[in-house]
Structures are given as C-alpha cells and as structure tokens.
N, C-alpha and C positions, 0 to 999 in steps of 0.2 A: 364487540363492545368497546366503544372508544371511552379512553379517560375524560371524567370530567373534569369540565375547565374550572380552572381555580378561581375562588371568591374575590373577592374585592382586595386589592391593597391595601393593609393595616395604613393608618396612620403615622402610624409611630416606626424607626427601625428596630430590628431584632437586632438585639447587638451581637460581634462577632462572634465571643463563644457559642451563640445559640445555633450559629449558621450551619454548624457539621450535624449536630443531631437533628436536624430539622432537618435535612435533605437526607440522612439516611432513613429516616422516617418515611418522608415522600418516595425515594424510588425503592422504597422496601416491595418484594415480587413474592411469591411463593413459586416461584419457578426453580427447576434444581435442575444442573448440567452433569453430576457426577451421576455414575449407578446408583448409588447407595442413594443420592438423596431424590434421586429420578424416582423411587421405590418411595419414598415418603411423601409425595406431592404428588403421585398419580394419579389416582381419584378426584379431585379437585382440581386437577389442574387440568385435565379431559374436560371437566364441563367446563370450566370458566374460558379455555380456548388458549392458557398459558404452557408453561412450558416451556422447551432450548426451542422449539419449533416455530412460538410463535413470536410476532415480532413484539417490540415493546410498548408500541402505544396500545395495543392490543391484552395486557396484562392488567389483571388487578391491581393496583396499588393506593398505597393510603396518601393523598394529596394535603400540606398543609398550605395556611395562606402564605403566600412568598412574601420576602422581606420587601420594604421600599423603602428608595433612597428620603434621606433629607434634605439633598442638595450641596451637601459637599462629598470631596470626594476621601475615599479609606475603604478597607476591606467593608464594607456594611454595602454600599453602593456606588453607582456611579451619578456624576455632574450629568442631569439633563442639561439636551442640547437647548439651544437659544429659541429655536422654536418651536421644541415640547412646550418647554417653560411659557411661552406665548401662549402657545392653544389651551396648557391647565389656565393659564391665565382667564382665558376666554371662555372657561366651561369645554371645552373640547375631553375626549378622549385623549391621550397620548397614543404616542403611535408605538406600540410594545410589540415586544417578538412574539407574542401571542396571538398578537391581534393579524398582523399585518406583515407583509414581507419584506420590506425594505427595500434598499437598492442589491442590486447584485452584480454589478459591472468591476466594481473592486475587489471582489472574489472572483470572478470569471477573468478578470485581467491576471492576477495575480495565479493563478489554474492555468492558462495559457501559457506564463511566461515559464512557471516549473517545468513543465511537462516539456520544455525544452529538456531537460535533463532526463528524461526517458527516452524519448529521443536520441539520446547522444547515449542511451544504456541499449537500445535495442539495435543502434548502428553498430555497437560494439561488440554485439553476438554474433549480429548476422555477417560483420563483413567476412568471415573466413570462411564460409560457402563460398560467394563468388571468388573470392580471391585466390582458393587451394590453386589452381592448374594455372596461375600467373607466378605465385610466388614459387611453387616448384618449378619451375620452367627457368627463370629468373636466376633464383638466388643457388636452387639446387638440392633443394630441400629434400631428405627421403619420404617419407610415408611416416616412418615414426616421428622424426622430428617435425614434419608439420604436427601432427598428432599434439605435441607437445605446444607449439605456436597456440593451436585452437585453443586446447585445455590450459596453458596456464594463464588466462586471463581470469579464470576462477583464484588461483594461486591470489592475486593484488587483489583482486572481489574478498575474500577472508579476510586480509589483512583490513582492505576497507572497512569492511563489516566489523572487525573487534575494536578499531574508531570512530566508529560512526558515532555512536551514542554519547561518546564523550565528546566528541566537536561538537553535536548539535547542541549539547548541554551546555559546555563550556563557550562557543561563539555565536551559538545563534543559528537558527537555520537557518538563516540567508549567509550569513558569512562562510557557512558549512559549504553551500552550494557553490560558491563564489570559488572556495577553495578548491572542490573538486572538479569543478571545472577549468582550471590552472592545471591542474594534475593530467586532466582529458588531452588538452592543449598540446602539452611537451609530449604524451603520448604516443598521438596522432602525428607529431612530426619526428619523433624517431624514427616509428616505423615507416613514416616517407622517403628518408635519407637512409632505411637501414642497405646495409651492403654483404650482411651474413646473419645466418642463424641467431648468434646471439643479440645483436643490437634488434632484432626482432622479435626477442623475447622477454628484452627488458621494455620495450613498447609497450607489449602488449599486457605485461604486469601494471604500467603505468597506467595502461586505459582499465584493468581491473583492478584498481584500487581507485577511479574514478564510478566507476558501474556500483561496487561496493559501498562507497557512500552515498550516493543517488538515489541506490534502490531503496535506502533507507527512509533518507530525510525528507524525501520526495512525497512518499504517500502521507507522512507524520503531518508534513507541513498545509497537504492538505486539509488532511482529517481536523486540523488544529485551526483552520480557519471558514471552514463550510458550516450553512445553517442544517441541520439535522434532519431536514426533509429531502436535502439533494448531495448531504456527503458521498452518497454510496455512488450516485452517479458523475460526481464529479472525481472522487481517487478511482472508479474505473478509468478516465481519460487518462492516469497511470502507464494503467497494461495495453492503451488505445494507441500511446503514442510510441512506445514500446515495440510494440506492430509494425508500426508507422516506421517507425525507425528501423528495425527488419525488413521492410518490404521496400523499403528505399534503398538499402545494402544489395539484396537481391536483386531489384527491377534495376537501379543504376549499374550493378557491378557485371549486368549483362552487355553493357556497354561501354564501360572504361574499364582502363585498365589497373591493375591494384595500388600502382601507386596516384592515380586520380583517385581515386574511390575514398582515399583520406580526405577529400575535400568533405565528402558528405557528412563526415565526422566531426571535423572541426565547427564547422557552421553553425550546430545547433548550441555549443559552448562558448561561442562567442555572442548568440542571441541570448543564452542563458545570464552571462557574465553584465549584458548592459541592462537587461531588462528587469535584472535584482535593484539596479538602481528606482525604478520607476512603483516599486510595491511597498507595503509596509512589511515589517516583520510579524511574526506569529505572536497574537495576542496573549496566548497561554504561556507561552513562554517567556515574556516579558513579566507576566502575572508571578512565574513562580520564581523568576529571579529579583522579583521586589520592585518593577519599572512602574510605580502607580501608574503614572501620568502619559508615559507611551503606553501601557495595556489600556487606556480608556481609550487615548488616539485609534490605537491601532485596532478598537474593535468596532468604533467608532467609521472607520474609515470603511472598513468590510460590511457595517450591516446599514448603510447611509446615512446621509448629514441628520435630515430628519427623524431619526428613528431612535426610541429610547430605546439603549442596551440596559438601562440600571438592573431588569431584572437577570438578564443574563453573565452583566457582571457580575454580581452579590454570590451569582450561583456558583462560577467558577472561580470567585475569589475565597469562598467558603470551603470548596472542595480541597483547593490548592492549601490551605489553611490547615484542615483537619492535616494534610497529608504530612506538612511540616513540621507538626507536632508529635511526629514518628520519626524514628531513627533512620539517619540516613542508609537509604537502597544498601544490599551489598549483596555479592550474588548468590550466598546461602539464603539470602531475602526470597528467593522464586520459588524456594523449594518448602515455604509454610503454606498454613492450610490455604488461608488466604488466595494466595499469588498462584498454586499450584496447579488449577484448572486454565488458567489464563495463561500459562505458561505452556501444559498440553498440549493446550488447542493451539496457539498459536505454532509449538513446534510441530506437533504433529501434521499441521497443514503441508509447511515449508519440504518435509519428507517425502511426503507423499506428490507433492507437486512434482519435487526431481526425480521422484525413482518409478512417476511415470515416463521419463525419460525426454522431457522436454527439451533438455540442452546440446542431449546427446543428436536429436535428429534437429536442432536448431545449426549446431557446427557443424552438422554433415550429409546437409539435403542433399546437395548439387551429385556426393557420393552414393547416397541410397536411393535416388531416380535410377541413376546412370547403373548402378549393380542390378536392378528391376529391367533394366531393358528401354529406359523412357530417356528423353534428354533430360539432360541435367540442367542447364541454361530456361528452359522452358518450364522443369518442373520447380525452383526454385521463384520463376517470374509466378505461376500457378497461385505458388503458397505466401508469395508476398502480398497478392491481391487479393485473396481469401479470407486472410487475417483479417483487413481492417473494417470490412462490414461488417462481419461476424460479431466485431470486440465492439463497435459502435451500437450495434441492436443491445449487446450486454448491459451497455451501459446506460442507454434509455431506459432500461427493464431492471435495472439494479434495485433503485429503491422503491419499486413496484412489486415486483414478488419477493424480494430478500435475498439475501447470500445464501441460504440454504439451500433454494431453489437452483437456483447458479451451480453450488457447487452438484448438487447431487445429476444434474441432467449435462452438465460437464463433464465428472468422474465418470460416467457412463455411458457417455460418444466417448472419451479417448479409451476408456475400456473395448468399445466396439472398434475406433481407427486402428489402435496394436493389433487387434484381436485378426483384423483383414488387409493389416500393412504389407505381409507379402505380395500385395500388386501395388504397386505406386501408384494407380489410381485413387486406392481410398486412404493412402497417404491426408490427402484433403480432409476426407471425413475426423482424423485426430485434431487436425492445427484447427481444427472450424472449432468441436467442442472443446480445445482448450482454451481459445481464447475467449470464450464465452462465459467462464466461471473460474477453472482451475489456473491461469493466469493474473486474473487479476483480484478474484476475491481473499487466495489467501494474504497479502500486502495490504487488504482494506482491514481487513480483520486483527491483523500484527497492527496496522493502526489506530485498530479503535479499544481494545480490550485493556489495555497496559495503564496503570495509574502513572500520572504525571513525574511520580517521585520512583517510580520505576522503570519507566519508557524509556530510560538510556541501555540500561545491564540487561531486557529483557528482550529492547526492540532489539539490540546486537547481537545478543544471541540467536533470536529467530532468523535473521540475515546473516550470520555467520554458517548454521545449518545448513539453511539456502544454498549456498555459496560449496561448503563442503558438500554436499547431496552432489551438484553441478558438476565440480571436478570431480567428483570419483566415477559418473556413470559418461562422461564427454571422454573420461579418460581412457575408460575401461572400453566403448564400445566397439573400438575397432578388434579388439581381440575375442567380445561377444560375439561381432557377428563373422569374424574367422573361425569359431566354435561351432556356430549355428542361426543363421538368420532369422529365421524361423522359427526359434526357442528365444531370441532375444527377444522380440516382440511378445512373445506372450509371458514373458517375464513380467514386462510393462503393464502388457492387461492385466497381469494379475493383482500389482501393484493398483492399477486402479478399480479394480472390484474392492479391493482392501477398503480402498477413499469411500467408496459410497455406503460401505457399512458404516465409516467411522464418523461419517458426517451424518447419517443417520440418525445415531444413535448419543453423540456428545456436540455435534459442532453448535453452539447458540445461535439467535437471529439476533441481529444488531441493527437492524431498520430501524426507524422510527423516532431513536433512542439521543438524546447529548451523549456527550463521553461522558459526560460526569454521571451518568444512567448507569449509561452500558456495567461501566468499572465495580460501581457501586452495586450492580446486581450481582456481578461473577464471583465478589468476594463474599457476599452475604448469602451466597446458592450452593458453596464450599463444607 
C-alpha cells in the first residue's frame, strides 16, 4: 500500500512554530523497532505490511497538507526559481519534488568527486597486503612489527573517528574533507621516504586518521544531499569505491613495488582536494548553521535550476528547527529513550561488521592464500576483482529491496565464507557477501538514523567502534590463527550467525524514507 499523495498546497504559509508538529504528525508510523514495542504493534502491523521490516513509503501514516512558500525566503519556505514563478504565472504545475525528478548531475558530480575519499580509505587497507614481503625484505621488518605497521592504521582511524563529528560540524563537510585529505597526503609521503620501522608507523597513523575522518563524512555528506529514492544506491558507491580502492592496492601492488604503490594513494586525495572546489556544500548543514541563503543555493544547485525545493526546504528547515529548540547534543543525550534505539542499531551494526573479521582478512590476504597452499599475488589479484561487481550489483539493488535484505543475505554468505575459509578457494565466497550488504549498508544506515543535532556525538561514536572492533581483531589475528586457524574462522561465522539474528529481529528499513522520516520514526517507535 503506497502513501497517498498529499492535497493541494494551502494558500497561505503555516508559520514556523506550526512546522515541527505538523511533520511529526505526518511521518507519525505505528511501526516499533524495540521488543517491547514490536509486542504492541504486532498485530496491525502484520496486516498493514508495517513494521522494522518494512520500508517506509510502505507504512501507514497520517499525511497533512505541506506548507507553501510565499515567495520570500525564511524558515516557512523557499524563493521559487525564476521559472516556477513563470510557469505558476502561466497556469502550469510547478515542478515539485513530488511531482518530478529534477536534475541529477549535481548530485552525481558531487557523489563522484567524494567517493574519491573512499578510494583513498580502501587504498589505505588494502596496501599492506601487497606491500608485507617488500617492506620486510627492505626495511627488516619482523612478523610482529609488521603486525603492528598493518594494525596501527586503525590506532589514527579512532583518533579520526572521536574528530570527525566535531570537524564536520564545526567546518563543514567539504572543509572536513579537504582536511583530511592534507592529512592522507603527508601520510602517503612519509611512508615513501620511510627508512625504519618508526617513520612507518607514524605514516601509517597519518593515513588512519585520514581513513577515520572519511569514513565518516563521506557517507554523512552523501546521505545529506541524495533525493530519497536513490540515497541508498548512491552512499553504496561508499563501500563501491572502497573496493575499488582495495582492489587497485592489490591488482597494482602485484606489480610495483611498495614504495610506488604510494602513488596509488596519493592520487585519489589530490582528485579529492580539487574537486571539492567544483561542488556545493551540504544543504543541511548549511540549514542548521543558520546559511539561509547558501541552504536554498546549495539545494537549489542539487535538485536543478528548474525545480521547486520550497517543499523540501520548509521540510528540513522545520525539522532542523524543532531540533534547536532542544538542548544542545551531549553524549549522555544517546543514552535517553529517544536516541537509544538509533544509537543500538547503528553500534551494534559497526560490531558485528568487524568481529566478522573483515579487516583482519582485508590486512592479511596475500598471508592466508599463501598459509592455504594458493599464491598469495594471485589470490589477493582474485579478491581485488571480485569485490567490485559484487558491491556494484549491491548498489543497484540497494534501494530496491532495502538494507534489510542486504544485510541479512550478506550476514549469511560471510557466515557460509568463514564457515569454509579453511580452503582459500571459498575465501571469495566471504569478500563476495560482504560486500554486498555487511560492507556498505552498515555506513548507510550510521548515515541516515542520527538527528541533525546529534549526528556529530553519535555519528563518532559509531566510527569510533568501527575503528576499535578493526584494531583489536587485525591486531589479535596473527596470534588466533597461531592458536588455531580453523577455530578463528569459525569464530567469525559465528559472529555472523549473531548479525542475522540481530538484523532480523531490530535492524529497521530505511528505503523510501527523507532523513527527516527516518529520524522522526526511530524516536517516536522508542
């Protein structure tokens, strides 16, 4: 049952206090994410087809008439462009986001130039696969202190991660971007010039407190400028380029040697660095620091010249509105009734993501081919190529069946790949289903659930998790699998048997939905 479309535009605007209870009205659900209220909503929410299950344009809710602008601009609406204004002139329709889809080249630009920065986040995992038996050979390295090279790039990823949320708040997420790509930069060229263990470990800190901001601002900045019909498929290009950015570590570093291999790195942070120049900043963000006049430009610019935002701005200038009339975030804020399911779901994702052991077998393919009896050179080129159709089918199909679907048929190939990793052959079978779901939906989801006035303390903390999960099982796994190879992997699986119960049973669908939906559902399903 899809929602019906809303009536006609009032004449008149609703003025701004009216705008928070009116839209918590509208995306009001009877869908409940906890036990307790999954138990109060069951029955009805089986036959209406609601639910964490189902997506959101697919729910019950009470629609009111949306506000419309007057023609100037203020939290109530935005300035129609010069030729709405002409076509209302003329008896025409406007061209509404309801109606019509706009342009989308300034969001696909703007998607392209980021995901340079995943790019330069999954060059940053992958180069120490190919690189172990150049930089041992080289510098001298033992077996533990490489150990230590691989894993402490997680070390600068935390430290990124407990900044992230305040740079993006505080600069902007393009300046954020800008920044950590400087960061990537000097990185990449320590560890060019390094000439001992240490100057290679403060590298590789440098490029994980690059990774660490990235992974952040990266999918935020999507989710904060996509139309709601193709967010999901486009912060997948996220975990696509990501891949990408692995599988170009791998497939090149079968061929240079470790210290070329930094070129692959620097590259995508120097495309990053110019190409911030050529996009607008994030409309919501602009929104909640007060930018009237750039949040109309800049949503203006993403949804085309032609196309009226008034209703989408009024929306998110109402959201952002109710939210500032709440005490500023702090991080006892996650832990009320409110915030606390969104806070769950987004950690409990990031958990389960590492402690299926992703990072652990992302810093030590070329090793666990090569212990299996397979080339290591070959099997890492294998898994570099693997990746990026597998993550590109995801992301076509993202906002088609949902992130539920994703993650649960994800959880349950890498459950199958651990479960038969002792032959390196079906090594492939994990990296296929992680990057189909458990890769890149849990970063969609950290980006769509978080309210605006909490998305700094919460988004950081879920990437901080991240980051610690990473280092402790990258760190730990050379002494798992000198314990037991064969027990480590089924560790894994069983970590991911864990995911598909828990996604089963609590993880929401977020298709369909604005942010200002999604947010506004999680806290009223509490």
């Amino acid at each position: 049952m899809a929602l019906p479309a809303p009536p006609p535009r009032m004449a008149a605007t609703l003025p701004s206090s009216a705008v928070a209870p009116a839209l918590r009205l509208r995306r009001h659900t009877a869908a409940s994410l906890s036990s307790h209220c999954r138990r109060r909503w069951q029955g009805p929410a089986a036959r209406r087809g609601d639910g964490p299950g189902a997506p959101l344009e697919m729910r019950g809710a009470r629609w009111l008439p949306p506000p419309a602008p007057t023609g100037c601009s203020g939290a109530s609406g935005a300035t129609p462009t010069a030729a709405a204004a002409a076509a209302a002139a003329a008896g025409e329709a406007p061209y509404r986001g309801s109606e019509a889809q706009g342009s989308l080249w300034m969001v696909l630009l703007a998607t392209a130039v980021v995901v340079c920065g995943s790019f330069e986040f999954g060059t940053c995992v992958g180069y120490s696969a190919p690189a172990q038996a150049g930089i041992v050979s080289d510098i001298g390295l033992s077996n533990s202190e490489f150990g230590i090279f691989a894993s402490v790039l997680t070390i600068g990823a935390m430290i990124g991660a407990l900044t992230s949320g305040c740079l993006a708040d505080v600069l902007g997420r393009k300046m954020t971007m800008r920044f950590a790509a400087v960061v990537g930069i000097f990185g990449w060229i320590t560890v060019y010039f390094a000439k001992d263990a240490m100057m290679l470990y403060v590298g590789r800190v440098l490029l994980g407190y690059c990774t660490g901001v990235l992974s952040y601002v990266v999918p935020v900045f999507i989710s904060e400028i996509a139309p709601k019909d193709i967010r999901g498929g486009l912060a997948t290009s996220n975990q696509l380029f990501i891949c990408s950015g692995c599988s170009a570590a791998y497939i090149i570093g079968a061929l240079l040697s470790w210290r070329s291999l930094v070129v692959v790195g620097l590259v995508p942070c120097a495309v990053l660095l110019v190409g911030l120049f050529f996009i607008p900043e994030s409309p919501r963000w602009l929104a909640n620091i007060g930018r009237e006049k750039a949040f109309h430009a800049s949503l203006q610019k993403f949804r085309g010249e032609d196309y009226d935002i008034s209703e989408e701005a009024t929306e998110i200038k109402g959201y952002i509105e109710s939210n500032h009339r709440l005490p500023k975030a702090r991080i006892q804020d996650l832990f009320q009734r409110k915030n606390i399911y969104a806070v769950t779901v987004g950690v409990s994702l990031m958990i389960f993501q590492q402690l299926g052991g992703i990072n652990a077998l992302g810093f030590y393919t070329s090793y666990i081919f090569s212990s299996a009896g397979f080339s290591g050179k070959l099997g890492t080129t294998l898994i570099g190529i693997i990746q990026i159709p597998v993550t590109l089918v995801g992301a076509l199909l993202m906002d088609r069946s949902g992130r539920r679907a994703h993650l649960l048929v994800s959880s349950s190939g890498t459950f199958l790949g651990c479960f038969l990793t002792r032959l390196s052959f079906y090594f492939k079978v994990y990296y296929g289903a992680y990057s189909v779901g458990m890769g890149p939906v849990p970063w969609i989801i950290m980006s769509e659930i978080f309210s605006i006035n909490t998305k700094a303390i919460a988004g950081g903390l879920v990437t901080l998790v991240s980051w610690i999960g990473s280092f402790a099982i990258s760190y730990s796994f050379n002494f798992l699998m000198d314990w037991n190879p064969a027990g480590t992997f089924f560790l894994f699986s069983a970590v991911s048997l864990v995911t598909v119960l828990f996604v089963a049973k609590l993880v929401p669908e977020t298709k369909g939905g604005t942010l200002e939906e999604i947010q506004a559902l999680l806290q009223t399903s509490t």
